[in-house]
N, C-alpha and C positions, 0 to 999 in steps of 0.2 A: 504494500500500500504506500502512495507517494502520501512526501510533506502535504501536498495540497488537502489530498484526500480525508488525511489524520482530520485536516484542522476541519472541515465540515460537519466531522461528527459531534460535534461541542464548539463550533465556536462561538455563541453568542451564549451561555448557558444562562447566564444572571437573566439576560432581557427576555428570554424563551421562558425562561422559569414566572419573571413579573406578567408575563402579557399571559399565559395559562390560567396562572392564579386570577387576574383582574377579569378575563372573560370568563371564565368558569364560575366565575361569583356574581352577576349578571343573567347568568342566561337561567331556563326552565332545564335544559337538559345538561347540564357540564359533563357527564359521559360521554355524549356527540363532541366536545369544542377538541380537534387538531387544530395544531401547530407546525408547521411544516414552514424550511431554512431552504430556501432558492440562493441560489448565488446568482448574480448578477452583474452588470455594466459597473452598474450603480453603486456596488457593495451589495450589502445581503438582504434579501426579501422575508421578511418570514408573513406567509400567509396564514390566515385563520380562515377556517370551515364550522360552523357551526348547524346546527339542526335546521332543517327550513325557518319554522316562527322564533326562530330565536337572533336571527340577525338584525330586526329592525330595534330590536332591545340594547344590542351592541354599539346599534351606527347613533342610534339618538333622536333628537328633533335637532334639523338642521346639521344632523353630523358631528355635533358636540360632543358626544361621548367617545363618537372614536377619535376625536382628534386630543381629547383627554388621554386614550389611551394611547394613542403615538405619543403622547408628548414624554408621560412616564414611560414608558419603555424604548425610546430615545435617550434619556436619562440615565436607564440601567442599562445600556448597551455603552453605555461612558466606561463603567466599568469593567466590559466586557473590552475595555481597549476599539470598540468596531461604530461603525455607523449601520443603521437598522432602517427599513422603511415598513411601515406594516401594512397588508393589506386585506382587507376584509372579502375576502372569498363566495359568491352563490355556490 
């Protein structure tokens, strides 16, 4: 397995671990909510999947909530040394 490969298995683990816990404590079903680490252009993607009726609980009114949740898990991707973009998945 290359350098590269190692480092996709954990590399963002603090802000994976904040953005799991923060939608999982939101939604009706937290057994449905994945988390899933894209690497990218950009730096790292990590998308969220959540149950059908549970994503408009996520995004908010006007998208507030999830821009709340980018914003902490931005923040805990500090510590992960990495830049993070989240994206909210159908």
């Amino acid at each position: 397995m290359s350098e590269h490969e190692q480092g996709n298995a954990v590399s963002v683990p603090i802000a994976t671990s904040v953005l799991t816990y923060l939608v999982r404590s939101l939604v009706d079903e937290p057994d449905a909510v994945r988390v899933d680490e894209v690497e990218g252009r950009r730096g790292i993607k990590l998308e969220v999947r959540v149950a059908p009726g549970d994503l408009g609980r996520v995004i908010g009114r006007r998208g507030r909530t999830a821009q709340s949740i980018r914003t902490v898990v931005r923040a805990a991707a500090a510590r992960d040394e990495r830049e993070v973009d989240v994206d909210f998945v159908d």
